[in-house]
Biopython code that builds the backbone (N, CA, C, O; Angstrom):
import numpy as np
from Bio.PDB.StructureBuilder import StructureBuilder

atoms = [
    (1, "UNK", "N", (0.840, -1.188, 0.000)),
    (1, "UNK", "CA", (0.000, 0.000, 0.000)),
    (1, "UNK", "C", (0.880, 1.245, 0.000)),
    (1, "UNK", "O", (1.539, 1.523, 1.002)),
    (2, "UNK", "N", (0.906, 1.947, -1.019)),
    (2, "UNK", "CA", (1.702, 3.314, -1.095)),
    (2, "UNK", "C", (1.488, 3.958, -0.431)),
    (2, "UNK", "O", (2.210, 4.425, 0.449)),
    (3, "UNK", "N", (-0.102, 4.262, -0.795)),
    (3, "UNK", "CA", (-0.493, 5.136, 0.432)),
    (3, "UNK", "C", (-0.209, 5.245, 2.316)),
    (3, "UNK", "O", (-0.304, 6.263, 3.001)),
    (4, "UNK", "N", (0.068, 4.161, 2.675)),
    (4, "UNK", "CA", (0.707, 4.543, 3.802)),
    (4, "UNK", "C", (1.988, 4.465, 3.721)),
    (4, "UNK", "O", (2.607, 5.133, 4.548)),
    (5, "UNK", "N", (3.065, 3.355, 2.371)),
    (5, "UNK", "CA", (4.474, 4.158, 2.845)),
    (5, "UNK", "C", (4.266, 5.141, 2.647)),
    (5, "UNK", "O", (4.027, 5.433, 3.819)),
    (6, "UNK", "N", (4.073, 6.356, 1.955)),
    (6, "UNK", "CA", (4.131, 7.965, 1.838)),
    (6, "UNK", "C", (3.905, 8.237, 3.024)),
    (6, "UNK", "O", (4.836, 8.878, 3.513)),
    (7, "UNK", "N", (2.574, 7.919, 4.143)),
    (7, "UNK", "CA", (2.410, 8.392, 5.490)),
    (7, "UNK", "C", (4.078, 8.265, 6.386)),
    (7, "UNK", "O", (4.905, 9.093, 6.767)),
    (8, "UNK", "N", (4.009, 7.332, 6.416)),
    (8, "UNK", "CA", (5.308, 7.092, 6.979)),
    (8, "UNK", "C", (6.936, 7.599, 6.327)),
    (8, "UNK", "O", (8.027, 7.824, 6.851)),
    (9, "UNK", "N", (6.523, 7.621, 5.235)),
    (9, "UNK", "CA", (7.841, 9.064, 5.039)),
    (9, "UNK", "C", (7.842, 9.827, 5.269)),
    (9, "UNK", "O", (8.852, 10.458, 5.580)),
    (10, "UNK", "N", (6.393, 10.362, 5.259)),
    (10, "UNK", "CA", (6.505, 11.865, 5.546)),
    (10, "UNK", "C", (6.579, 11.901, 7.203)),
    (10, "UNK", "O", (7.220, 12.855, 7.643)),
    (11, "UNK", "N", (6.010, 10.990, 8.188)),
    (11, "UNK", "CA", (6.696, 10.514, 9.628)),
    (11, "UNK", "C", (8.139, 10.779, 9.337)),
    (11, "UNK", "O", (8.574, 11.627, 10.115)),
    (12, "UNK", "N", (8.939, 10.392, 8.573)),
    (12, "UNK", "CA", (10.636, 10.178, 8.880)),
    (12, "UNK", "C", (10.708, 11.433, 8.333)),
    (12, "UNK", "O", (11.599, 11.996, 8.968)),
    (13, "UNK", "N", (10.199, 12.312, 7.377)),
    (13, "UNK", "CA", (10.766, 13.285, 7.314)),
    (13, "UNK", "C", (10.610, 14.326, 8.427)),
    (13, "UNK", "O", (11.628, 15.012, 8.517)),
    (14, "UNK", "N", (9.890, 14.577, 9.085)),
    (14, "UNK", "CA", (8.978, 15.167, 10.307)),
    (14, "UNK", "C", (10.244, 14.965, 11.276)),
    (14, "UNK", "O", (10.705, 15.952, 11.849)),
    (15, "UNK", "N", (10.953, 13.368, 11.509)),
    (15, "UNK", "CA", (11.515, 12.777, 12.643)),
    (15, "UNK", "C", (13.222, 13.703, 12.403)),
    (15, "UNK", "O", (13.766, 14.499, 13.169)),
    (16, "UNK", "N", (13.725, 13.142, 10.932)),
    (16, "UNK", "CA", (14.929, 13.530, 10.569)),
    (16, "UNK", "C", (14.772, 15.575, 10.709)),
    (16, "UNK", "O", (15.469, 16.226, 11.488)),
    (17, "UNK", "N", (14.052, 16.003, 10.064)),
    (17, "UNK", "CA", (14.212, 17.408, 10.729)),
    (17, "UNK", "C", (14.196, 17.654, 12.267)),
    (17, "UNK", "O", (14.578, 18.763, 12.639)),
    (18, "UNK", "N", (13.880, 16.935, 13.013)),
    (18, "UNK", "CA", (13.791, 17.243, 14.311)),
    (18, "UNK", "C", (15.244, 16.851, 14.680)),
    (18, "UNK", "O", (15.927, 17.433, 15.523)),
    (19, "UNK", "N", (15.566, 15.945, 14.047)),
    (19, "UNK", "CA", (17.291, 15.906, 14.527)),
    (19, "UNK", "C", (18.337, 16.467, 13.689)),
    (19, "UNK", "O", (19.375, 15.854, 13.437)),
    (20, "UNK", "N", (18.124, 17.391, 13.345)),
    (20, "UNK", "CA", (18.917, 18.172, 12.311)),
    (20, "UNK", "C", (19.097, 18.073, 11.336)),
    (20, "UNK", "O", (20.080, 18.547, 10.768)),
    (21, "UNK", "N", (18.103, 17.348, 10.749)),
    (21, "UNK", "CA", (19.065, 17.262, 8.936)),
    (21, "UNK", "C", (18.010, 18.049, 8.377)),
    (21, "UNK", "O", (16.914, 18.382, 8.827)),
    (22, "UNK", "N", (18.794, 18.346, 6.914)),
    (22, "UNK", "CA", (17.915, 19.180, 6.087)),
    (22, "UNK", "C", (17.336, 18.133, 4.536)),
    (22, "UNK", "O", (17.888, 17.480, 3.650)),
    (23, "UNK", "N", (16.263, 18.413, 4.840)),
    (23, "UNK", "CA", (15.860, 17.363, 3.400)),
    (23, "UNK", "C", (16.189, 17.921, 1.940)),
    (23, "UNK", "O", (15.703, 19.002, 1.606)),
    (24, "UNK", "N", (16.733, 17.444, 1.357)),
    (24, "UNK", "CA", (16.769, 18.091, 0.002)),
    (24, "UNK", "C", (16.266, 17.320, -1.309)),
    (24, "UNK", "O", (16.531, 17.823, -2.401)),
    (25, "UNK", "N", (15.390, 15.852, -1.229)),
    (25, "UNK", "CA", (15.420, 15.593, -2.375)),
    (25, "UNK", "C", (14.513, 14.402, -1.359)),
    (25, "UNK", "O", (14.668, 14.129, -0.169)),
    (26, "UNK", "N", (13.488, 13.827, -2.423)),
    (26, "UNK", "CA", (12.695, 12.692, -1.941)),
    (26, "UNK", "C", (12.098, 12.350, -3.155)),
    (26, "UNK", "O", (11.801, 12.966, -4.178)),
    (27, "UNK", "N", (11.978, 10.887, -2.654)),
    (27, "UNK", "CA", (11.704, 9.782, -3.909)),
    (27, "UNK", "C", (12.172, 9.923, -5.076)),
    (27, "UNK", "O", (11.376, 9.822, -6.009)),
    (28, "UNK", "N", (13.645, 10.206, -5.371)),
    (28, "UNK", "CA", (14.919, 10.272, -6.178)),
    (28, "UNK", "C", (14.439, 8.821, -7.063)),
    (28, "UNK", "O", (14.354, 7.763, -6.439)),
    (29, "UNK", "N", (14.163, 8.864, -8.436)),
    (29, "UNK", "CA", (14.076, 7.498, -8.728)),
    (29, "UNK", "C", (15.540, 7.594, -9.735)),
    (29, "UNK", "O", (15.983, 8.671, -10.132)),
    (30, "UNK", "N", (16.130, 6.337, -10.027)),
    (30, "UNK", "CA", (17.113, 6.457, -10.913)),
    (30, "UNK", "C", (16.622, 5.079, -11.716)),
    (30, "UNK", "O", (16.887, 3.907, -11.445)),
    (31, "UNK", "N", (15.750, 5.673, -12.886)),
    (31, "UNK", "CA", (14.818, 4.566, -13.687)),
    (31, "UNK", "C", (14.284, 3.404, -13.166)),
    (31, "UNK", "O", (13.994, 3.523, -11.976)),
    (32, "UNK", "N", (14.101, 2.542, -13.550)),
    (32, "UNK", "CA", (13.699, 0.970, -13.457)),
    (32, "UNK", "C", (14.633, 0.250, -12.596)),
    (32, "UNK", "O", (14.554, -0.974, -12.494)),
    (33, "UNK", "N", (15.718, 1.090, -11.826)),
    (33, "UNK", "CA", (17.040, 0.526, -11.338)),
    (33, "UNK", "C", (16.672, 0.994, -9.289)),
    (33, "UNK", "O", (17.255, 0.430, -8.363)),
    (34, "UNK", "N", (15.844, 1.858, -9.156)),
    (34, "UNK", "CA", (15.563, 1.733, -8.075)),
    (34, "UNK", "C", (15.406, 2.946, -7.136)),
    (34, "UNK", "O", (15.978, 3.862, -7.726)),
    (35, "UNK", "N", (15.024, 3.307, -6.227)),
    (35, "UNK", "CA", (14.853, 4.709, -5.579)),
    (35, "UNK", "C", (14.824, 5.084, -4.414)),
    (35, "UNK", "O", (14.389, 4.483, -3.431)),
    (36, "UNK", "N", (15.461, 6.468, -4.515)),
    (36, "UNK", "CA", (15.919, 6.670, -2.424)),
    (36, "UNK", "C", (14.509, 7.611, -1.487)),
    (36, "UNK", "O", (14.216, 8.798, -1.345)),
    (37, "UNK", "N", (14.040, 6.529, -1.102)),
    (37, "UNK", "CA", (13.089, 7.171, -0.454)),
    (37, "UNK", "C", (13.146, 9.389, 0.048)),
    (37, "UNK", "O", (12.452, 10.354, -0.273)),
    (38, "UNK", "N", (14.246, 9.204, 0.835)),
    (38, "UNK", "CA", (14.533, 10.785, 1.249)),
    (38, "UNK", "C", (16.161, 10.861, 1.184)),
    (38, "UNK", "O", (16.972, 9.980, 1.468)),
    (39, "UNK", "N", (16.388, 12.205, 0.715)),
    (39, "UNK", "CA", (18.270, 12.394, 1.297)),
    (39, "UNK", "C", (18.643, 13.631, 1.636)),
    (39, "UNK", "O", (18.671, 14.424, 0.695)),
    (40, "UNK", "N", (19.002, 14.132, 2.916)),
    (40, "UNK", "CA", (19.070, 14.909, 3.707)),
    (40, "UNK", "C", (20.516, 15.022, 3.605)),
    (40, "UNK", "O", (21.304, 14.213, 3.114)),
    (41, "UNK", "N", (20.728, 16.077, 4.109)),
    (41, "UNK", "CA", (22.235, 16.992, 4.622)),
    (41, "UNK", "C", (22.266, 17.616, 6.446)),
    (41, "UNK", "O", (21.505, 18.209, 7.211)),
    (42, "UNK", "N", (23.513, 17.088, 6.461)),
    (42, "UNK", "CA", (23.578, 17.390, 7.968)),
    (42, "UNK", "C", (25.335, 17.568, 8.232)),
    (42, "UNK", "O", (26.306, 16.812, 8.174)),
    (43, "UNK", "N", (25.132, 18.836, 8.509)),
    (43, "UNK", "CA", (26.971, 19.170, 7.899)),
    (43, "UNK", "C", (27.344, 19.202, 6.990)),
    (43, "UNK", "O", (26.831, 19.941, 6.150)),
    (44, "UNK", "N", (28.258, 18.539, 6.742)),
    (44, "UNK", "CA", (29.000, 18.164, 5.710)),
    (44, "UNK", "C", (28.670, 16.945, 4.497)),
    (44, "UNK", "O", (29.190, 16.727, 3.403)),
    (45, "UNK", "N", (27.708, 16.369, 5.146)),
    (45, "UNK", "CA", (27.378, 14.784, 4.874)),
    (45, "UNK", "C", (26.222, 14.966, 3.942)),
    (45, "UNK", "O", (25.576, 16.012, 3.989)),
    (46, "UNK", "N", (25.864, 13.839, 2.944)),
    (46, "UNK", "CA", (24.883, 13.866, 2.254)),
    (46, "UNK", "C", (24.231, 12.255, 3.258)),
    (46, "UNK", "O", (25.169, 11.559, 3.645)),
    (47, "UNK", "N", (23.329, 11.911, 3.501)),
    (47, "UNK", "CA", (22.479, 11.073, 3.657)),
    (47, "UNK", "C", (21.234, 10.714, 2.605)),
    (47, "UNK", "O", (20.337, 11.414, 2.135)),
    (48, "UNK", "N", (21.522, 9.553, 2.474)),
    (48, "UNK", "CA", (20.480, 8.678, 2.027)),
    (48, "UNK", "C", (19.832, 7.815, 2.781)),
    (48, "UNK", "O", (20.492, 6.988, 3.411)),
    (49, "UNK", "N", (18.437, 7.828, 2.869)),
    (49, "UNK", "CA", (17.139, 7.206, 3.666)),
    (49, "UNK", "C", (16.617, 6.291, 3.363)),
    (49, "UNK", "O", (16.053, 6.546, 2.299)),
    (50, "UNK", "N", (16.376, 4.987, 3.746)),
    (50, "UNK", "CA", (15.555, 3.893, 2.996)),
    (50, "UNK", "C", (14.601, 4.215, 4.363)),
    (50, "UNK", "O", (15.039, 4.472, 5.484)),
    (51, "UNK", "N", (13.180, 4.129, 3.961)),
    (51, "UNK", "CA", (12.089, 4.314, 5.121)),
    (51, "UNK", "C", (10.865, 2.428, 4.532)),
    (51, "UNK", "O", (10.345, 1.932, 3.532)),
    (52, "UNK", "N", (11.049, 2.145, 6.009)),
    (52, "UNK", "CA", (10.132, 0.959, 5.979)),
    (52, "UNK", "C", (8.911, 0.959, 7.010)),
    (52, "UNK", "O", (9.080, 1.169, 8.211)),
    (53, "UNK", "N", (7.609, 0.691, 6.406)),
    (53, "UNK", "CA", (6.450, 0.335, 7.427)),
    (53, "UNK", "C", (5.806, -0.881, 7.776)),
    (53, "UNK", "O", (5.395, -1.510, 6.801)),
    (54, "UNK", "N", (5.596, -1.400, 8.907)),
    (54, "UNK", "CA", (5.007, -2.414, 8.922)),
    (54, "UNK", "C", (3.724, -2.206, 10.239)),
    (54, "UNK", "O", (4.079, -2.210, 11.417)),
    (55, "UNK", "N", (2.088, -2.013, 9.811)),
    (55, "UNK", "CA", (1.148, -2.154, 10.834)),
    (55, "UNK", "C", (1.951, -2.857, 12.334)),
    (55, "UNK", "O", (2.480, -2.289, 13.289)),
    (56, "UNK", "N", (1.743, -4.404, 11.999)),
    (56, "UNK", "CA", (2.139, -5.307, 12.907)),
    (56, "UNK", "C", (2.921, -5.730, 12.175)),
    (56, "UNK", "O", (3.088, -5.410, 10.998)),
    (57, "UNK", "N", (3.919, -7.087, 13.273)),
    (57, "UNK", "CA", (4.817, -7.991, 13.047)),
    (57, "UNK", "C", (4.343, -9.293, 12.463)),
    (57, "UNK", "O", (5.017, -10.304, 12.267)),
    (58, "UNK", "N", (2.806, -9.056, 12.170)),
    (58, "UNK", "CA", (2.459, -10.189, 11.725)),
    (58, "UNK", "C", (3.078, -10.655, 10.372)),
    (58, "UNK", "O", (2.773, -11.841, 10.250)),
    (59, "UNK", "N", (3.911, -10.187, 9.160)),
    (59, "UNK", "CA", (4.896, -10.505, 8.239)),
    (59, "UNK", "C", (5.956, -10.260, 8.823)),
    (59, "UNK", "O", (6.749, -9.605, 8.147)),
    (60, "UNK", "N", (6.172, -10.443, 9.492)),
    (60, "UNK", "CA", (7.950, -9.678, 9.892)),
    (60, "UNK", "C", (7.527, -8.460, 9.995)),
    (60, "UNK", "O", (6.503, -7.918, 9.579)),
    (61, "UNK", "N", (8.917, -7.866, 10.927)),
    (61, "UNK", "CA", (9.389, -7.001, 11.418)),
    (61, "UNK", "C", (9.576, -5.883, 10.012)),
    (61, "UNK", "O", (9.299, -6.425, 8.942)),
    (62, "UNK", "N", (9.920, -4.713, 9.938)),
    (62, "UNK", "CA", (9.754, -3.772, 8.858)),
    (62, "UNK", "C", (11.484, -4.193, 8.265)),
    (62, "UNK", "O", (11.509, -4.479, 7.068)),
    (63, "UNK", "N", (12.894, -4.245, 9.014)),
    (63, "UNK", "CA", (13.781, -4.483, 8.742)),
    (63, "UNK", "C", (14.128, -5.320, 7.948)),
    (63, "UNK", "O", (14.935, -4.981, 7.082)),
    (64, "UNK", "N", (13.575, -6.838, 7.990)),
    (64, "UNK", "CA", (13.240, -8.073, 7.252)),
    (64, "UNK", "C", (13.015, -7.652, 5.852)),
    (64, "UNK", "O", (13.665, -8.274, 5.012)),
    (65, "UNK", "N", (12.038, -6.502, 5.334)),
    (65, "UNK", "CA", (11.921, -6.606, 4.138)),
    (65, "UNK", "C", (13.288, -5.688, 3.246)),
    (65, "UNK", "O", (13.353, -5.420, 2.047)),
    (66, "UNK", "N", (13.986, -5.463, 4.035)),
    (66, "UNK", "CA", (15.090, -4.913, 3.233)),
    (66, "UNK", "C", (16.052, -6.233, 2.766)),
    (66, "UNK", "O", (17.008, -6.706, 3.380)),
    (67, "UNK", "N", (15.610, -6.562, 1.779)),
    (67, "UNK", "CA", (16.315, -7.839, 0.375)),
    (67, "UNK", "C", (17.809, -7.461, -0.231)),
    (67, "UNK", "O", (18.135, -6.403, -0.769)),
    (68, "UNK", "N", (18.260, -8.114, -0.097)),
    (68, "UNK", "CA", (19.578, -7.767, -1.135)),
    (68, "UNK", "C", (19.045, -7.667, -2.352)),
    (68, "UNK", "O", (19.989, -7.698, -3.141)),
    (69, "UNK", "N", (18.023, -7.562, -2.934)),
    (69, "UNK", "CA", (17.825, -7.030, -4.109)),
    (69, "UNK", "C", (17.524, -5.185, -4.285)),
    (69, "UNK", "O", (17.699, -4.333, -5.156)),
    (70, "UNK", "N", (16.886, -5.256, -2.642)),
    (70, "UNK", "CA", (16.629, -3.707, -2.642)),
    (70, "UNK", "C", (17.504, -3.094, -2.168)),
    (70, "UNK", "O", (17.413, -1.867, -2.219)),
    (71, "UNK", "N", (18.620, -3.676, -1.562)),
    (71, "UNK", "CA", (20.261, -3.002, -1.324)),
    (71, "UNK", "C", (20.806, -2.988, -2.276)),
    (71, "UNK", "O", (21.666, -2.119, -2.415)),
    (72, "UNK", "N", (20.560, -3.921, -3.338)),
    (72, "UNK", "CA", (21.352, -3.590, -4.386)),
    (72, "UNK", "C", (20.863, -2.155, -5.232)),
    (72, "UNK", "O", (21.738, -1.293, -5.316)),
    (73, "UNK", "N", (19.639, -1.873, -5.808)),
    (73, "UNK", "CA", (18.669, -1.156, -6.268)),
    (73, "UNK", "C", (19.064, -0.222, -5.763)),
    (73, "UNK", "O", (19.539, 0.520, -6.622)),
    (74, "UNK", "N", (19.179, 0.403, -4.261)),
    (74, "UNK", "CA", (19.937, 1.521, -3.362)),
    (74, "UNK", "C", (21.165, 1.576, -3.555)),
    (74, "UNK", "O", (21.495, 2.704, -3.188)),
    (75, "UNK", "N", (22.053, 1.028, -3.916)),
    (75, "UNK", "CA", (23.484, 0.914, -4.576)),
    (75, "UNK", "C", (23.216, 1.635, -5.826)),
    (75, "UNK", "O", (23.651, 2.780, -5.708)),
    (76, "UNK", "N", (22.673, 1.437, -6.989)),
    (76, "UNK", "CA", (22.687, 1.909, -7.753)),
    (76, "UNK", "C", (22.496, 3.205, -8.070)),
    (76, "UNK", "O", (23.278, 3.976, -8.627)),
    (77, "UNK", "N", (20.610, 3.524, -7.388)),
    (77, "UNK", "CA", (19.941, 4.537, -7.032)),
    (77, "UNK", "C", (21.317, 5.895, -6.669)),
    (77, "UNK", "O", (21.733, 6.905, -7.237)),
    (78, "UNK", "N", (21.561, 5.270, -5.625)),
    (78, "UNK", "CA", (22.704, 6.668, -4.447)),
    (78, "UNK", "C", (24.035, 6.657, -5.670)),
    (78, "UNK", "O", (24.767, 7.644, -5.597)),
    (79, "UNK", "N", (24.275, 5.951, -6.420)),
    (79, "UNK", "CA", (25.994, 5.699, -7.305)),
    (79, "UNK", "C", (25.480, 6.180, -8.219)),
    (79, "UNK", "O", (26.394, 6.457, -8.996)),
    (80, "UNK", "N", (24.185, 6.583, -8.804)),
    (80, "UNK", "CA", (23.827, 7.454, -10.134)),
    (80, "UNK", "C", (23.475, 8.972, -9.436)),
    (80, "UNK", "O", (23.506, 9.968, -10.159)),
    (81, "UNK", "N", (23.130, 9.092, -7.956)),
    (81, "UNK", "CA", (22.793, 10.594, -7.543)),
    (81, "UNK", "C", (23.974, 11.055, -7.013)),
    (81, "UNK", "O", (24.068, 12.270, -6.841)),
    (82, "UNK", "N", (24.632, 10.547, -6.802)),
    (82, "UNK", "CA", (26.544, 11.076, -6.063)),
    (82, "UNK", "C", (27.095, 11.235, -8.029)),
    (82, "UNK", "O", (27.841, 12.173, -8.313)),
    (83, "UNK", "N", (26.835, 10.684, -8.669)),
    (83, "UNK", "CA", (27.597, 11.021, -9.519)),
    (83, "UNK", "C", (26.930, 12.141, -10.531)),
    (83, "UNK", "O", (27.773, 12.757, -11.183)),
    (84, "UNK", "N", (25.801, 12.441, -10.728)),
    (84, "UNK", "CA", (25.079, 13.600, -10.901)),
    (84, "UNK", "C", (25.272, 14.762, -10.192)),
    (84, "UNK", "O", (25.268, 15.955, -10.495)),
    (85, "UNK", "N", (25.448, 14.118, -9.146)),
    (85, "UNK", "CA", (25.311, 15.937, -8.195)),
    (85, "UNK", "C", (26.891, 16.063, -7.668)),
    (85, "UNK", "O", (27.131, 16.775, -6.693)),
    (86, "UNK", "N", (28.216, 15.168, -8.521)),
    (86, "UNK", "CA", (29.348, 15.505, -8.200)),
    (86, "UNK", "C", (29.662, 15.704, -6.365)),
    (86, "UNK", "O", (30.386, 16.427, -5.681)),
    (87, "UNK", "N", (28.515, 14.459, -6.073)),
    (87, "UNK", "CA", (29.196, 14.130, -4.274)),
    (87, "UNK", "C", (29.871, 12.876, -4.285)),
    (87, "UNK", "O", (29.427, 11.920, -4.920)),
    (88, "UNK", "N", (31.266, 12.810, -3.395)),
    (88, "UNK", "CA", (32.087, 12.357, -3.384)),
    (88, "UNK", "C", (31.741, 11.192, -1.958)),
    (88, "UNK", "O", (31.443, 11.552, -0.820)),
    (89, "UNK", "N", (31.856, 10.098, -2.330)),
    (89, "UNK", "CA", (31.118, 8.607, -1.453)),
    (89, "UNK", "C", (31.760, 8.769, -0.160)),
    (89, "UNK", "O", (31.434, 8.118, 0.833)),
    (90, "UNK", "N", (32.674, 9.642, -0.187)),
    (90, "UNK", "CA", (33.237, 9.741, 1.085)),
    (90, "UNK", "C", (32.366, 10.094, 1.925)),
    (90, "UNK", "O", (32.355, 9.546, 3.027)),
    (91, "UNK", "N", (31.408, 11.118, 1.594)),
    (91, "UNK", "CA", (30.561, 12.445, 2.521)),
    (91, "UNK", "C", (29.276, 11.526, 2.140)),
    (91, "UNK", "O", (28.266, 12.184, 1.891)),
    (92, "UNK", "N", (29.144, 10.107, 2.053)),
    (92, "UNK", "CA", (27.775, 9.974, 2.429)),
    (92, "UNK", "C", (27.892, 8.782, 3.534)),
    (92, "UNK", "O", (28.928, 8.391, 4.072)),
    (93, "UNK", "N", (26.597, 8.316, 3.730)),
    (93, "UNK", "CA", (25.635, 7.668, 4.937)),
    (93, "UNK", "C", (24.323, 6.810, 4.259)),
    (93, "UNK", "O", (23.314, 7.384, 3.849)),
    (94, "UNK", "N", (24.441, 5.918, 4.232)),
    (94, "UNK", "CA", (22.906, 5.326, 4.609)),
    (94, "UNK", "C", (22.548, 4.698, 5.468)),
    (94, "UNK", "O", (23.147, 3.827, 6.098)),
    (95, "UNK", "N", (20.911, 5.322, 5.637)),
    (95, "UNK", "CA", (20.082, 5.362, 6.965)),
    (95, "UNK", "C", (19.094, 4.590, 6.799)),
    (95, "UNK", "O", (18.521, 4.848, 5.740)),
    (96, "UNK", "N", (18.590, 3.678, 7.421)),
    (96, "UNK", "CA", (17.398, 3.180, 7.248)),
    (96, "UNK", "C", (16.524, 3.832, 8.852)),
    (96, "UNK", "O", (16.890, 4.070, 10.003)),
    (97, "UNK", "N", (15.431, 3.902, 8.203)),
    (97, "UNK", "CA", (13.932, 4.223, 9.210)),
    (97, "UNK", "C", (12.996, 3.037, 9.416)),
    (97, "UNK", "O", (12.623, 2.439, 8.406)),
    (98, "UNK", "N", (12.671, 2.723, 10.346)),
    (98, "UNK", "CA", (11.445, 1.822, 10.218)),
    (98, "UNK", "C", (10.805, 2.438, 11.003)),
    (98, "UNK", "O", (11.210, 3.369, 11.699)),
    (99, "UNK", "N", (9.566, 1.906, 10.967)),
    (99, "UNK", "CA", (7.659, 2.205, 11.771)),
    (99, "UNK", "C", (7.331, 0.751, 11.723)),
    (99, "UNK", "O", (7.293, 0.010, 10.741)),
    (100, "UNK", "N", (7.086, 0.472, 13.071)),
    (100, "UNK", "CA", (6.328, -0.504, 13.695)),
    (100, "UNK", "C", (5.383, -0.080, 14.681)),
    (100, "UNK", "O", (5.579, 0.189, 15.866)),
    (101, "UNK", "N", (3.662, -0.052, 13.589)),
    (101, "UNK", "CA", (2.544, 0.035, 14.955)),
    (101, "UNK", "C", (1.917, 1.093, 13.728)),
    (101, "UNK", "O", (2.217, 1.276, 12.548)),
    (102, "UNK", "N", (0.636, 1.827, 14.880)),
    (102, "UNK", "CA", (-0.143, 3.037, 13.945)),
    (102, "UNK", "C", (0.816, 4.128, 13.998)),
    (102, "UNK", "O", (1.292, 4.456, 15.085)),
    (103, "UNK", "N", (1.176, 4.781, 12.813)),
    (103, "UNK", "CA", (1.502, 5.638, 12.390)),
    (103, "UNK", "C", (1.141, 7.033, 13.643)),
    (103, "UNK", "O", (1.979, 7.772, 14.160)),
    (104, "UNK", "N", (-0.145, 7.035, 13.828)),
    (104, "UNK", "CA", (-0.944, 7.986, 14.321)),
    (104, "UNK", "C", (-0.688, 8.392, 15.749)),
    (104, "UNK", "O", (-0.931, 9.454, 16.323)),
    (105, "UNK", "N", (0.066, 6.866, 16.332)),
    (105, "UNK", "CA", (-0.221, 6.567, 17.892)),
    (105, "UNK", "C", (1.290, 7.014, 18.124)),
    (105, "UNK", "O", (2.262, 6.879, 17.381)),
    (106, "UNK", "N", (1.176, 7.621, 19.457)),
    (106, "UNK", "CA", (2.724, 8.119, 19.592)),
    (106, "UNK", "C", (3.276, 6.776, 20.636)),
    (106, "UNK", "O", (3.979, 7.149, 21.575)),
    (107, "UNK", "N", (3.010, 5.250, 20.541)),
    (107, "UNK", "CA", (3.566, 3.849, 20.726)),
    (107, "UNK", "C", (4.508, 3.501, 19.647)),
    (107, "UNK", "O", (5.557, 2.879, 19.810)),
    (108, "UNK", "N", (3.826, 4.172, 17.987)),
    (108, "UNK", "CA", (4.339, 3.714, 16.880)),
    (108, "UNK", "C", (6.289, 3.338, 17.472)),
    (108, "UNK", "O", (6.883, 4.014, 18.312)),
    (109, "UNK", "N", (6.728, 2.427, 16.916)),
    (109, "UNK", "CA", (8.002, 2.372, 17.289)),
    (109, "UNK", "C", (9.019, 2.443, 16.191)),
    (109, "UNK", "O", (8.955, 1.605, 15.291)),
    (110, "UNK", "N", (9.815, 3.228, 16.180)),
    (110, "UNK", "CA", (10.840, 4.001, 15.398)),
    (110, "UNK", "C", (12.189, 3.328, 15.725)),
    (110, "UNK", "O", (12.577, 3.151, 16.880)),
    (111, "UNK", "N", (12.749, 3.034, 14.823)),
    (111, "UNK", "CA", (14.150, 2.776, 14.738)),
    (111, "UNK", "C", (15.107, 3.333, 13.703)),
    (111, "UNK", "O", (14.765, 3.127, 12.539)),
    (112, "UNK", "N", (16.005, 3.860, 13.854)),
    (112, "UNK", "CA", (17.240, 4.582, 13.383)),
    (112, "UNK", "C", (18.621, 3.893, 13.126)),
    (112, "UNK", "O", (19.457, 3.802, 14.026)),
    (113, "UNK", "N", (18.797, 3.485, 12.057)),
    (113, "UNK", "CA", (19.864, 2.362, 11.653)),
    (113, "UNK", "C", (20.635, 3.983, 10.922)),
    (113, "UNK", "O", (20.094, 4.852, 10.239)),
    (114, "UNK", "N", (22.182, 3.866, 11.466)),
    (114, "UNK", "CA", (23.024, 4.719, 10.983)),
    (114, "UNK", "C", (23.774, 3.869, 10.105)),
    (114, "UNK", "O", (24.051, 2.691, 10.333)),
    (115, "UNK", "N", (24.103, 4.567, 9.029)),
    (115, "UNK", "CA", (25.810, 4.192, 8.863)),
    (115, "UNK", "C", (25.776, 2.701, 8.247)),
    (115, "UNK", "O", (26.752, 1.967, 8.401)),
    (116, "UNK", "N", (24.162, 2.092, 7.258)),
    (116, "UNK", "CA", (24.152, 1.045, 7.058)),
    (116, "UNK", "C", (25.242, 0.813, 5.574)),
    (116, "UNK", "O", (25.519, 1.546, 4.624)),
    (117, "UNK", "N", (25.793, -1.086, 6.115)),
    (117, "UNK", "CA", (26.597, -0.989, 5.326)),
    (117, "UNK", "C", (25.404, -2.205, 3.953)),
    (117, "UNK", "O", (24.906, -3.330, 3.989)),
    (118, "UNK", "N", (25.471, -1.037, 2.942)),
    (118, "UNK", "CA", (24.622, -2.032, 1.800)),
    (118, "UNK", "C", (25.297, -2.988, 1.017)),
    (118, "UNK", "O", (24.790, -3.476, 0.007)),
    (119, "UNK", "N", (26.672, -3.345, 1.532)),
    (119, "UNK", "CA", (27.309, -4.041, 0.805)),
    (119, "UNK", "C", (27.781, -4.296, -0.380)),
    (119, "UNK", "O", (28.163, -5.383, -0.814)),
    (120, "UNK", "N", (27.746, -3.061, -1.015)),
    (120, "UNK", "CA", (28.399, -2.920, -2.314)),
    (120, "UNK", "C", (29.295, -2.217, -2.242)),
    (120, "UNK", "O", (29.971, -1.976, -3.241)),
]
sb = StructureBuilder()
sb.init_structure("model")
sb.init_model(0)
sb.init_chain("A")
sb.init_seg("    ")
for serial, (resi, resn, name, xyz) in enumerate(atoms, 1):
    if name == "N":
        sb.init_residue(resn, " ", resi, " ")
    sb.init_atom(name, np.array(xyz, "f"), 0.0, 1.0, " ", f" {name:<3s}", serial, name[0])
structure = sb.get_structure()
């Protein structure tokens, strides 16, 4: 359902401004090859965002659905926008977000993965 990942991005974008970053670009697609949910600046750093929702744990946990196919897809995605916008891989980050619970309810539970390594 799109319609609630969008709810829940726009949750992480709400969350990531509250901790300093500045958003500059969301739902970056780089064709049929894959797309960065949000990518923020904070200092010096460019960040890239993968944002995941899951109601309940009844499929798994929201983390679970991040596939090495969609790390790869985010490999690509962030290695075609660093090389467009002439940023150097040094000055980036990827972040994953998850939402576990109602969106609405301030229980919803949030997690903040820094510094993920996507393995490419």
């Amino acid at each position: 359902m799109k319609k609630l990942g969008d709810q829940a991005e726009i949750k992480a974008i709400e969350y990531l401004k509250q901790q300093g970053y500045t958003i500059i670009d969301t739902n970056f697609k780089y064709g049929r090859f894959g797309e960065i949910d949000i990518i923020g600046k904070k200092e010096k750093k460019v960040y890239f965002f993968e944002v995941k929702y899951r109601k309940n744990d009844f499929f798994g946990i929201p983390e679970e659905s991040i596939t090495k196919a969609k790390k790869r897809k985010l490999f690509y995605s962030l290695e075609f926008y660093c090389l467009k916008n002439m940023i150097d891989r040094e000055n980036i980050e990827v972040h994953i977000i998850t939402f576990l619970g109602d969106l609405s309810k301030k229980d919803c539970i949030v997690h903040h993965y820094k510094n993920v390594d996507i393995g490419f």
